[in-house]
C-alpha positions as CSV (number, residue, x, y, z in Angstrom):
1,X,3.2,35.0,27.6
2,X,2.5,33.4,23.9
3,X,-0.7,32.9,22.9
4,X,-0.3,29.4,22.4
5,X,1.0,28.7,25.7
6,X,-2.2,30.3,27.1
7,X,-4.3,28.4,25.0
8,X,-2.7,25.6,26.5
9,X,-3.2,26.5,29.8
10,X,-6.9,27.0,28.9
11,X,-7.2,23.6,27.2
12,X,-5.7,21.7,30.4
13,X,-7.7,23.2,32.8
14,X,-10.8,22.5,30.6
15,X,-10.4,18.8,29.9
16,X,-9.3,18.6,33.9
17,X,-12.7,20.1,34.6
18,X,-14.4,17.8,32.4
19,X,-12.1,15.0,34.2
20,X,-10.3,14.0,30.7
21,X,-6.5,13.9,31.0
22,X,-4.6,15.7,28.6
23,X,-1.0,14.4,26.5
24,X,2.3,15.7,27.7
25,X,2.6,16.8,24.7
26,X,1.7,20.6,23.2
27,X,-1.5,21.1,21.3
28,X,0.6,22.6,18.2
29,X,2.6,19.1,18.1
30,X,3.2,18.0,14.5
31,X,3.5,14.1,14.9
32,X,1.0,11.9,13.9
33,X,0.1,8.6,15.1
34,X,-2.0,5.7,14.3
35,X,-2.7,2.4,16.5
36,X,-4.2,-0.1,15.1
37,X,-5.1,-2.9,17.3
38,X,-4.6,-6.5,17.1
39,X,-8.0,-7.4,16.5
40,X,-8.5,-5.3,13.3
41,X,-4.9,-7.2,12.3
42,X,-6.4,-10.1,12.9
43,X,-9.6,-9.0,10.9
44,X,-6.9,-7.7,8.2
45,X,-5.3,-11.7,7.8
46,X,-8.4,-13.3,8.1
47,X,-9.8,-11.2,4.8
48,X,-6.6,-11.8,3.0
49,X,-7.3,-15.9,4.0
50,X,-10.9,-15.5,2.9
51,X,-9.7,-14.0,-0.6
52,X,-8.0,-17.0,-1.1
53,X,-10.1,-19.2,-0.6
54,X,-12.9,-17.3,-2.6
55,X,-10.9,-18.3,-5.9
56,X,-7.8,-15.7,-5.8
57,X,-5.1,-18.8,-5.5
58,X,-7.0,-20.7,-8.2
59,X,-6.2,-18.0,-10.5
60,X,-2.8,-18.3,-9.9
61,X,-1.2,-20.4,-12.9
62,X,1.6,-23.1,-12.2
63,X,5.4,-22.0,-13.4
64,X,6.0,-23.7,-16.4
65,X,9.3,-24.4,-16.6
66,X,9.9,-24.7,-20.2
67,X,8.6,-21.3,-20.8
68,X,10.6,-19.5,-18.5
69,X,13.6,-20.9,-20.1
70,X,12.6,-20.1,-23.5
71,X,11.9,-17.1,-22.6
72,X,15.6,-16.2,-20.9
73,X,16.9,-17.7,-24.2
74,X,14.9,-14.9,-26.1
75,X,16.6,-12.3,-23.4
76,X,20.0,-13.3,-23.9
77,X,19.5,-13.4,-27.9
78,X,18.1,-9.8,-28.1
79,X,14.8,-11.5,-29.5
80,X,13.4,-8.9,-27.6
81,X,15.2,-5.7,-28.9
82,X,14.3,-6.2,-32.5
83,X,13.0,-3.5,-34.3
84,X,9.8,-6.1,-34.9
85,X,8.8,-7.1,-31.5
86,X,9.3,-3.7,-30.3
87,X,6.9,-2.4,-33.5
88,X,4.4,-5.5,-32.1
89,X,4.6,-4.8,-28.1
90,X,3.7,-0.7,-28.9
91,X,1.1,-1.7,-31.0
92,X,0.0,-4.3,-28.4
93,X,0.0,-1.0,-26.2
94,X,-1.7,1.3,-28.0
95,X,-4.5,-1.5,-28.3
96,X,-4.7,-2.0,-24.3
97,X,-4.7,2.0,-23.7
98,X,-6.9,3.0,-26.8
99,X,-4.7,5.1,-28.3
């Protein structure tokens, strides 16, 4: 007889004493599991809602539509692959980073 099976016969017949009831499964199983019930989901939306409301959609700018079309004129130009935007956008990045 393994070890691990008698271990397992141990375990049952403690947690049967103790009048808890024991998974099918063995004690070495690898599979995880998580349960999250519908009231902490319900907690989870009603956060997210709150957030909202607290000023996170207020931050949230309108689509201008004249800027997105300039821009996907600059895309289909190259503006963007020039030598001097890409020297301005690493500089830009070196700024944000500190570098």
């Amino acid at each position: 007889m393994r070890i691990e099976s008698i271990l397992q016969a141990l375990t049952t017949q403690f947690l049967q004493k103790k009048g808890v009831k024991s998974s099918s499964k063995p004690l070495n199983s690898t599979e995880d599991k998580v349960e999250i019930s519908s009231e902490a989901r319900d907690l989870q939306k009603n956060q997210k809602t709150n957030d909202l409301q607290k000023g996170g959609a207020k931050d949230i700018q309108p689509i201008r539509e004249e800027k997105v079309k300039e821009v996907i004129s600059k895309i289909d130009q190259d503006f963007y692959s020039s030598p001097k935007v890409i020297s301005k956008i690493v500089d830009s990045l070196f700024k944000v980073f500190g570098i």
